[in-house]
N, C-alpha and C positions, 0 to 999 in steps of 0.2 A: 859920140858914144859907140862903142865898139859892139854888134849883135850879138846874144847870148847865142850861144849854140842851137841851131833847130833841132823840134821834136824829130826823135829816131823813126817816128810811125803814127800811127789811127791810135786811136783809145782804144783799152783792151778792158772787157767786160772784167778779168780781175785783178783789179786796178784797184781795189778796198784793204788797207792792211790794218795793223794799227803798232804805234808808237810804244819803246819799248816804258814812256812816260805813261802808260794807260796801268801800269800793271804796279801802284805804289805800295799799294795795302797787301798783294799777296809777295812783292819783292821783297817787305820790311821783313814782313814773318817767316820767309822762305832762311835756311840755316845754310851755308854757303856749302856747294861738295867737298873743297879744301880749306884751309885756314887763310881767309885775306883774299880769298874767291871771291867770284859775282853772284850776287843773292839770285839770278835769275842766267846761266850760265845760255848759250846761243841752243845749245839741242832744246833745253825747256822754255827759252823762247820763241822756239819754232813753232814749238807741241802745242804753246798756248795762243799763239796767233791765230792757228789752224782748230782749235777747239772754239774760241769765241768767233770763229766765224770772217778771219782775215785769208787771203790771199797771197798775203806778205807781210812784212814789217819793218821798220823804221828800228834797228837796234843799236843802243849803246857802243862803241869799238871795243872797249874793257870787258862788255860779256862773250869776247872772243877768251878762252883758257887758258890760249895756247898761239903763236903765230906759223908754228913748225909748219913744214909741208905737210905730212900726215893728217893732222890733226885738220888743215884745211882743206885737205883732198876729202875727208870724212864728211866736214859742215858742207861742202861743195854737192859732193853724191848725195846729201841729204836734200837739199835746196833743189835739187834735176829731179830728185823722186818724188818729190810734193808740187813740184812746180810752182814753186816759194819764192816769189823777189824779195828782194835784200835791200834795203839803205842802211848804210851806214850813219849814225850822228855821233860828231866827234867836238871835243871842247874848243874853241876858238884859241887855244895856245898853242895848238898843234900848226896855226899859218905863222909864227911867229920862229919857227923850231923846223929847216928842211930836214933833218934825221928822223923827228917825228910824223911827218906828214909822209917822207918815204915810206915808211911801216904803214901806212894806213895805205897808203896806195896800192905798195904790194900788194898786201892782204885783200886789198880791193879784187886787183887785177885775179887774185887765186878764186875769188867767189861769183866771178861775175857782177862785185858790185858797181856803178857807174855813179852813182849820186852819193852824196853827202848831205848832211843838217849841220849847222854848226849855229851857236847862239853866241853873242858877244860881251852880252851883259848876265850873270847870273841869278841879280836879285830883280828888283824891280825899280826904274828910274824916280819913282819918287820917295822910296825908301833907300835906297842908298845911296842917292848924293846929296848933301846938306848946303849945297852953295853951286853957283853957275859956276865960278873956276875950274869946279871939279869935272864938274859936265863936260865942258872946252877940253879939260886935257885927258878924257875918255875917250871924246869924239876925233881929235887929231892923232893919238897914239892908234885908235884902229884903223882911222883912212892911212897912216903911214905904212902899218902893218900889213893890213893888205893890198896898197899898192906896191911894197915891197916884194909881197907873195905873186904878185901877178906872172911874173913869170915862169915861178914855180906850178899853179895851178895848169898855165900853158902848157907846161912839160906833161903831166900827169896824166891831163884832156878828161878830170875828173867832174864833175858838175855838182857846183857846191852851190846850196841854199841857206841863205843867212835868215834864222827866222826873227821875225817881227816878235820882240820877247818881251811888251811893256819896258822899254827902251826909246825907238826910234819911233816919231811920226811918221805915217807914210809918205810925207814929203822928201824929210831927212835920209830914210834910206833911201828914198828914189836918187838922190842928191850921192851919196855914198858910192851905190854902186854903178851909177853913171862915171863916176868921178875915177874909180879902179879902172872901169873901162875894159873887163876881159872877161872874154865869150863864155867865160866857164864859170863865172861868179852871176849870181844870181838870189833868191828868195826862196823861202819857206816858208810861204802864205799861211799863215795861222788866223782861223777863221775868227779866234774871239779877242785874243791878247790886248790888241788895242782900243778895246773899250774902256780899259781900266786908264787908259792919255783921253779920255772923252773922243772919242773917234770912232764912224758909222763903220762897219764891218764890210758894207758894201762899196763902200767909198776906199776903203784900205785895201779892198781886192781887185776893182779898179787900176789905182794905181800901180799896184806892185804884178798885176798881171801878164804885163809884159817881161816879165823878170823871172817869171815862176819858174822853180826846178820843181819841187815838191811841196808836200802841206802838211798840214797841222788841220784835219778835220774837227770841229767841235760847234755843241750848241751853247748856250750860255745861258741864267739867266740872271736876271737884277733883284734889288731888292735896297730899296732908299734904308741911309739912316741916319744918326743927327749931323755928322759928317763930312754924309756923302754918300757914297751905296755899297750894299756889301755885293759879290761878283762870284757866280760858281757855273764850273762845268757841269753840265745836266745830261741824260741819255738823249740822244740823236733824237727830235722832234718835239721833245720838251719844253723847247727854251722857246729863242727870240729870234737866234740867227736866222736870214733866208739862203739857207743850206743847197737848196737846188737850185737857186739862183745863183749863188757863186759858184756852185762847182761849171757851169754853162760856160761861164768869162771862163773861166781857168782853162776850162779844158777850150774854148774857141782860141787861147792866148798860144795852149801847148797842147797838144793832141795826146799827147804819150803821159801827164800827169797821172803822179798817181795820188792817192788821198787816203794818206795815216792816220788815223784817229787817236785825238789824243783826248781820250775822257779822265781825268783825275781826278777819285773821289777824296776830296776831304771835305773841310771848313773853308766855308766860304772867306773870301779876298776880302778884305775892308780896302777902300780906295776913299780916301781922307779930301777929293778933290776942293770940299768947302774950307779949308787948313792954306792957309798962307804959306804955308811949309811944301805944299805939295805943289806950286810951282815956283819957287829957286831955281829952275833949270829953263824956267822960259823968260824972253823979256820983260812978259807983263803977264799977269791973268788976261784971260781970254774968255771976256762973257760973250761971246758970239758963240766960239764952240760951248762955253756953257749950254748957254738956251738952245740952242739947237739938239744938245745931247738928251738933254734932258726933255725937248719934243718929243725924239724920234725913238730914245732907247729908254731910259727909266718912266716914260710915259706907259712902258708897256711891262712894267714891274711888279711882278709875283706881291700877291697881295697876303702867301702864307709865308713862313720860316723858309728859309732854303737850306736843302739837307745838312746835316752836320754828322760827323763818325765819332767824333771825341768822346763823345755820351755811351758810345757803342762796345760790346766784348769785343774781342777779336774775330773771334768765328763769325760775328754779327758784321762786323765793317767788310771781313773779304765776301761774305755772301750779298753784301748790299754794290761792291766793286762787280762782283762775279754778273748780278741782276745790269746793271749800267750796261757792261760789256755787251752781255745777249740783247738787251734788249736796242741799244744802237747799232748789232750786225744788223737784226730784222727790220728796221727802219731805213739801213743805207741799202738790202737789196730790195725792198719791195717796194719803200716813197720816189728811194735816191737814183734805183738802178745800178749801183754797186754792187760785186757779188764778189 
């Protein structure tokens, strides 16, 4: 296996951003500035990084308006005045596409970005594949694709993190990205995603520690039901995750990590794990990680409702997103040490 890239430096006290996936309730409602715009364009994604209390941010590449030089030299001199880091997350069809992946580069290279997020699956593996076949020919068209891309990523010297997206075991992507084998490919540790494949969160940070470029901060909590359990993001202390425990590994793995938060409020996940359906993608059910999961994580399952917005006005749902926001900045600088 080929070593990912070493950390650039020491951990930096603001090293707390959040993800431009935290902001869904006020992105839905936000009316675009142009026709066929980003409901959340990169100047009001600054604004609102830096209002709930982030550092930085993890943004979308489409909430750039523009790739001109100008228009970067503007988001540039904006990021140097706030002293704003930047991650880009870009769709995983962009390693598939070198004319695509050069525009993200550029653009990189004009803002000082150096990292990437990219996800590979959009839905979730046990809702959108109905058969192992399928499975198999997702898993080999992306190890082809990005060993394809390897030497494109080389070129770039950009540091891309594949997140753990209710997809991949943390074995399978350890297996993955061993397997590409280049310095600049790497993880996007998401602190909860794989609870919903029955998998301990420490056990997933663990593993993929050594791979880490960047994250996906979040607490989680449970909630059984006839099923299986329902599954939501909670504000930072809320839940079940052990939060300052993983960011330890992460940051002992890579010094320079930084930790996006990604809180998104809606309705809670159903995860069907007790459904014969919900494992087609594995050889067999697996009551070992059964009982085990159900020890170590729905052993410690919220014994009220877990929030819901559906029910909620509008005004209601972004002040209860807005509440989330604040209240996991003041929990990441005063529990976590994040500022």
């Amino acid at each position: 296996m080929t070593q990912l890239l070493p950390a650039e430096g020491r951990a930096q006290s603001s090293s707390y951003g959040l993800a431009y996936t935290s902001f869904p309730v006020r992105t839905r409602q936000a009316a675009p500035a142009t026709p066929g715009g980003p409901g959340m364009p990169a100047e009001k994604f600054i604004e609102h990084c830096l209002a709930f209390g982030g550092r930085g941010g993890q943004m979308d590449f489409s909430q750039l308006t523009s790739t001109d030089a100008a228009y970067l030299k503007r988001i540039r001199a904006l990021l140097e005045e706030k002293n704003f880091f930047l991650e880009f997350a870009v769709s995983g069809k962009v390693f598939a596409d070198p004319g695509a992946y050069d525009r993200v580069a550029a653009a990189a290279r004009e803002l000082g970005v150096t990292r990437l997020r990219t996800a590979l699956l959009g839905g979730r593996r046990y809702e959108d594949f109905r058969d192992m076949a399928t499975w198999r020919e997702f898993v080999t068209r992306w190890q082809q694709t990005l060993e394809r891309a390897a030497p494109m990523l080389d070129k770039h010297r950009l540091l891309v993190g594949v997140e753990n997206h209710k997809d991949w075991l943390a074995d399978e992507q350890v297996a993955l990205l061993r397997r590409v084998g280049s310095p600049y490919l790497g993880a996007c540790v998401d602190f909860g995603n794989n609870m919903a494949l029955l998998e301990d969160s420490v056990e997933v940070a663990e593993k993929l520690a050594p791979f880490v470029v960047t994250t996906h901060l979040k607490d989680m909590a449970v909630r059984p039901y006839e099923r299986g359990f329902e599954l939501s993001e909670v504000a930072l202390g809320d839940g079940i995750v052990p939060l300052a425990r993983i960011i330890a590994m992460l940051r002992a793995a890579r010094s320079d990590v930084r930790f996006c938060l990604e809180m998104i409020t809606r309705d809670p996940l159903k995860v069907p794990y007790r459904d014969d359906s919900y494992w087609v993608t594995y050889e067999r059910r697996d009551p070992a990680r059964v009982e085990r999961f159900e020890k170590t994580v729905l052993s410690r399952a919220w014994a009220r409702p877990l929030p819901t917005i559906s029910d909620l006005e509008p005004a209601r749902r972004l002040a209860f997103e807005d509440e989330n926001l604040r209240r996991s900045a003041a929990y990441a600088k005063e529990k976590l040490g994040l500022s």
